[in-house]
N, CA, C and O atoms as a GROMACS GRO file, in nm:
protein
  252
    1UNK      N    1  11.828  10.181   3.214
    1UNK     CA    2  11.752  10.077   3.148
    1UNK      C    3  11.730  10.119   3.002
    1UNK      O    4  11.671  10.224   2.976
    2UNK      N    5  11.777  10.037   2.909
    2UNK     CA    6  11.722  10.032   2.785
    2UNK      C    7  11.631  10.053   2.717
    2UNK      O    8  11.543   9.976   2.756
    3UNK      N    9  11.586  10.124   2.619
    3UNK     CA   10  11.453  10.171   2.578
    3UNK      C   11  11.343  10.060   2.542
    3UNK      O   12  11.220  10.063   2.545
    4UNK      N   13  11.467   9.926   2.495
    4UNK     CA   14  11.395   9.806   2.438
    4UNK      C   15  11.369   9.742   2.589
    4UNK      O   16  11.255   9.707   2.620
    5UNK      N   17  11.474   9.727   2.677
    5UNK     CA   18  11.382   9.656   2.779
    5UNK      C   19  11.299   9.749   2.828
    5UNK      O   20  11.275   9.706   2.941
    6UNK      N   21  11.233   9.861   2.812
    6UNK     CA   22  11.145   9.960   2.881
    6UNK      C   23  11.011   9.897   2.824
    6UNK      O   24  10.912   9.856   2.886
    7UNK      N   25  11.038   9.901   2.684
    7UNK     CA   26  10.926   9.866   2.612
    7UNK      C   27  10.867   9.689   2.624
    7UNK      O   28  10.750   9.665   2.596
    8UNK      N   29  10.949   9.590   2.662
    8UNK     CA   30  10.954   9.457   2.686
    8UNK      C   31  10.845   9.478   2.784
    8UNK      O   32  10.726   9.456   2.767
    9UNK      N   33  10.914   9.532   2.905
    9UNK     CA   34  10.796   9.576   3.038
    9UNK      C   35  10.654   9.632   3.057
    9UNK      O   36  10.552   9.612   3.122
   10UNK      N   37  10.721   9.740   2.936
   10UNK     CA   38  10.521   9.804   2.922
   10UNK      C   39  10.469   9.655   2.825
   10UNK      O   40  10.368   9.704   2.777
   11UNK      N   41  10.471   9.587   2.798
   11UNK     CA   42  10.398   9.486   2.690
   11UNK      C   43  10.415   9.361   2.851
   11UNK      O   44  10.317   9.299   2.893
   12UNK      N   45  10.497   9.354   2.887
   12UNK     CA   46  10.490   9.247   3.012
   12UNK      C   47  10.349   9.253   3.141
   12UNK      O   48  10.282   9.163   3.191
   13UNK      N   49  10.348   9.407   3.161
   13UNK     CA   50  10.258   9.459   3.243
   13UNK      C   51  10.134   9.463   3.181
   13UNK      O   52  10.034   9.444   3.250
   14UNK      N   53  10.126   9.479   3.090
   14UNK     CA   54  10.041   9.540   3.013
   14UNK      C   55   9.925   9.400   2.962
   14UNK      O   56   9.802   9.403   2.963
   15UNK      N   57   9.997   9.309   2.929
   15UNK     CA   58   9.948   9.172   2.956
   15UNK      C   59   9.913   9.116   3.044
   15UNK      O   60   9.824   9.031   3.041
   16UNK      N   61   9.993   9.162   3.174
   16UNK     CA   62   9.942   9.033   3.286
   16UNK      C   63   9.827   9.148   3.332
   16UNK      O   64   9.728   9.081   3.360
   17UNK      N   65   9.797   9.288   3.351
   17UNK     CA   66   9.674   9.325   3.401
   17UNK      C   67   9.589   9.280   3.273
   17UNK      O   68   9.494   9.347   3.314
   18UNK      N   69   9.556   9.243   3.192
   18UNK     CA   70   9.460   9.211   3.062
   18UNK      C   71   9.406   9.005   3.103
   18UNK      O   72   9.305   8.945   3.067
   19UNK      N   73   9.522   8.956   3.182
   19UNK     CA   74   9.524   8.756   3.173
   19UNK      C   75   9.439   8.759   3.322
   19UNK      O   76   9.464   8.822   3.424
   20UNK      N   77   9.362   8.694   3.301
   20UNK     CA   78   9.270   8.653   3.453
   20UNK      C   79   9.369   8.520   3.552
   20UNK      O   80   9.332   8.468   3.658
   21UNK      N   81   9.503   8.492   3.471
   21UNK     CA   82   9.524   8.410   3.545
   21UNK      C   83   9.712   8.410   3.506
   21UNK      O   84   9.761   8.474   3.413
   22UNK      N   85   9.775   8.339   3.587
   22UNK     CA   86   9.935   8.300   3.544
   22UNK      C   87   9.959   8.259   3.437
   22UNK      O   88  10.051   8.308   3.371
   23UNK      N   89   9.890   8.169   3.396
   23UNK     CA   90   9.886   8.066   3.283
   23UNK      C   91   9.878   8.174   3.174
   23UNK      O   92   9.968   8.238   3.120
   24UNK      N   93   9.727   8.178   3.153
   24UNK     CA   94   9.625   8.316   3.008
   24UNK      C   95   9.787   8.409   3.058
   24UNK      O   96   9.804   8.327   3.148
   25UNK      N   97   9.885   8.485   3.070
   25UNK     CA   98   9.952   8.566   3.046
   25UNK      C   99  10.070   8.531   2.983
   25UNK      O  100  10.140   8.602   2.910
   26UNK      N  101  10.090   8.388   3.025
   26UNK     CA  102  10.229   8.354   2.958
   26UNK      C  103  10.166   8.274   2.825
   26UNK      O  104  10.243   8.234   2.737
   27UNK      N  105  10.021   8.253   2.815
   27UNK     CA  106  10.026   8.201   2.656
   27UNK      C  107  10.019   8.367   2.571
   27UNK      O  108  10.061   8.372   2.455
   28UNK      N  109   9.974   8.475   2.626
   28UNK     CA  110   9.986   8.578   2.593
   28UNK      C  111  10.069   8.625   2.577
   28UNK      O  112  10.059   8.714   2.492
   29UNK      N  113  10.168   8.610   2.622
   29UNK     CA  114  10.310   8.651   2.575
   29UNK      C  115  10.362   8.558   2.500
   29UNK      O  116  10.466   8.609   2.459
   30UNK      N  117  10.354   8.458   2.459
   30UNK     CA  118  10.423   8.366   2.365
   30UNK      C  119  10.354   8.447   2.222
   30UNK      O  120  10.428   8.479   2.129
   31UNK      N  121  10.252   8.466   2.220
   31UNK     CA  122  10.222   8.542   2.100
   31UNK      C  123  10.331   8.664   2.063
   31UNK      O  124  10.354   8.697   1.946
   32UNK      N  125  10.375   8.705   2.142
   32UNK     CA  126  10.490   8.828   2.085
   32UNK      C  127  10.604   8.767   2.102
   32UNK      O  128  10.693   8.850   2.090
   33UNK      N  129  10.661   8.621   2.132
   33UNK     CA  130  10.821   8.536   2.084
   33UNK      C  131  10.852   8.581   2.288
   33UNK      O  132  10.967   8.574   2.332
   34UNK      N  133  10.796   8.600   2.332
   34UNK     CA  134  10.846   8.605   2.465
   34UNK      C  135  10.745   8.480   2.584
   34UNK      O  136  10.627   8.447   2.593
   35UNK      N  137  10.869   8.444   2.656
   35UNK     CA  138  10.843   8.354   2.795
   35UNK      C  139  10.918   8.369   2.884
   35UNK      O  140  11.033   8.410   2.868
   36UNK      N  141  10.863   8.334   3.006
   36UNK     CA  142  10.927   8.380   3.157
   36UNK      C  143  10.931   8.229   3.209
   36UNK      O  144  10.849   8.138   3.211
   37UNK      N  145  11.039   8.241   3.244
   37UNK     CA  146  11.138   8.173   3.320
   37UNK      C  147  11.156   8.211   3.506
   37UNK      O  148  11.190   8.314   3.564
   38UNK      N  149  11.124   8.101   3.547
   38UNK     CA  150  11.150   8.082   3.738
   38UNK      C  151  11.256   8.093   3.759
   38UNK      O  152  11.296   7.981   3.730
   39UNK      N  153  11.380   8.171   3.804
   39UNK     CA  154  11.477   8.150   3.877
   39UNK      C  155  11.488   8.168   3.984
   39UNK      O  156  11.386   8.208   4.041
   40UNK      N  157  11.630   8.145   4.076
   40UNK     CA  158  11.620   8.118   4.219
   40UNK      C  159  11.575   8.316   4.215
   40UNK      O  160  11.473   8.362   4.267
   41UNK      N  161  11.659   8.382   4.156
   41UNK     CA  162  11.658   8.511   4.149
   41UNK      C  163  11.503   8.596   4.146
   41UNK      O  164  11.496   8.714   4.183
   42UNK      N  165  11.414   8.539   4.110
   42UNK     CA  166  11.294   8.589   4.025
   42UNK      C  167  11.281   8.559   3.895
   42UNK      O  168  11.356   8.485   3.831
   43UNK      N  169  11.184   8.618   3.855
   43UNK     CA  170  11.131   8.563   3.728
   43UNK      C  171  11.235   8.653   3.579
   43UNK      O  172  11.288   8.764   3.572
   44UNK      N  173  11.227   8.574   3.513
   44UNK     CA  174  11.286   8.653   3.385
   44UNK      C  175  11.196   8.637   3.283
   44UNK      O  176  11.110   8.550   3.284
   45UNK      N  177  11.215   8.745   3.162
   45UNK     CA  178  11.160   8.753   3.050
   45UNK      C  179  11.253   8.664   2.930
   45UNK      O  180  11.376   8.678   2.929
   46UNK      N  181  11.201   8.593   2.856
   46UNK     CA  182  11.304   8.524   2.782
   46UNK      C  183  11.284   8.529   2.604
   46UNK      O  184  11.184   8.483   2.550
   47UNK      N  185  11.357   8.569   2.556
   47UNK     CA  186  11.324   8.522   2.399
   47UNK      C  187  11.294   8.358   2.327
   47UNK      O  188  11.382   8.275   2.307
   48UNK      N  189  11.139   8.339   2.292
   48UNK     CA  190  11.152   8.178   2.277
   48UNK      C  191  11.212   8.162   2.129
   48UNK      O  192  11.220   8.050   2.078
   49UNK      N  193  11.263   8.295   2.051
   49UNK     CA  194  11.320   8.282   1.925
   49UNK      C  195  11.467   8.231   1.966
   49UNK      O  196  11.497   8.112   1.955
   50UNK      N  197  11.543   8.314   2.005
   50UNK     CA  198  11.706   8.299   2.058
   50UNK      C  199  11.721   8.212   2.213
   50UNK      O  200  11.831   8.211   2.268
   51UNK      N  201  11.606   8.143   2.275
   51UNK     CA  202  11.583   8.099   2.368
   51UNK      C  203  11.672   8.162   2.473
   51UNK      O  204  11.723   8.080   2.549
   52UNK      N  205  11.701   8.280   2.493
   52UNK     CA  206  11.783   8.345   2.530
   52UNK      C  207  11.692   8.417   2.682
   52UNK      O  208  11.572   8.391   2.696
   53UNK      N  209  11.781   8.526   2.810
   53UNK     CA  210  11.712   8.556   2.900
   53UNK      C  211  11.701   8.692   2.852
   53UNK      O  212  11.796   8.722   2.778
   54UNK      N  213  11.597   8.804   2.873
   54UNK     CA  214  11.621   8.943   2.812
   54UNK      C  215  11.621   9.012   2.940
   54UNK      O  216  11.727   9.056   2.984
   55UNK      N  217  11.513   9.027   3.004
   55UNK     CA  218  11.555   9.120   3.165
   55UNK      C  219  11.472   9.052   3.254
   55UNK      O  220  11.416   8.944   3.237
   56UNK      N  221  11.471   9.119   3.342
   56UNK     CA  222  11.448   9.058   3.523
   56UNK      C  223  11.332   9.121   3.509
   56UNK      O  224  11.321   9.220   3.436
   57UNK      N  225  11.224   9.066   3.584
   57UNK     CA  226  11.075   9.094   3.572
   57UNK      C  227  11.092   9.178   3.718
   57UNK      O  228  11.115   9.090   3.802
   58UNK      N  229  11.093   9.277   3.769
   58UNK     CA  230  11.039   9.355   3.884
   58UNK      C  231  10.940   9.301   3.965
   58UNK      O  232  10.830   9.271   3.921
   59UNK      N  233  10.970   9.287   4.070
   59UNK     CA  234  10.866   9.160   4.142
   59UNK      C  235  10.725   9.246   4.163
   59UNK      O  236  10.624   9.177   4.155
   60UNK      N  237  10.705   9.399   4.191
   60UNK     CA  238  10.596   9.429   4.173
   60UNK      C  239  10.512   9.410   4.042
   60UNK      O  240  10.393   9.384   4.056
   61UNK      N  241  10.567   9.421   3.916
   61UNK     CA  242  10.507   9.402   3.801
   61UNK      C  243  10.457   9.258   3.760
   61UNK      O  244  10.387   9.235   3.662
   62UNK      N  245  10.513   9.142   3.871
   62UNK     CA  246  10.451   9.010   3.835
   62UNK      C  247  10.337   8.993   3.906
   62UNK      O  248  10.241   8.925   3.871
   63UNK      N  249  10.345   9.045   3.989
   63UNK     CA  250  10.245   9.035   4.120
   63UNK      C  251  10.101   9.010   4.062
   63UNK      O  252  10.005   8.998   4.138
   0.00000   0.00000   0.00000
């Protein structure tokens, strides 16, 4: 794993223990150009600059 997606994750985690809810985490992450995306797969992290997918959210870390 990539140092940049390492760091995507500590700021992913790091947010959703800080959001009291699903919602409060993903407006929290739009503040740093990132949103998560539902797939059949699990959730992804996405760039809303390059609207692009960046990595796979670890299903313990969404929890």
């Amino acid at each position: 794993m990539s140092n940049e997606i390492i760091d995507i994750l500590a700021i992913v985690t790091r947010e959703r223990r800080m959001a009291v809810s699903d919602r409060e985490w993903q407006h929290r992450l739009r503040g740093y150009g990132y949103g998560i995306r539902d797939t059949d797969e699990g959730r992804i992290v996405t760039s809303l600059i390059k609207d692009a997918p960046l990595c796979a959210i670890p299903a313990q870390f969404a929890a």
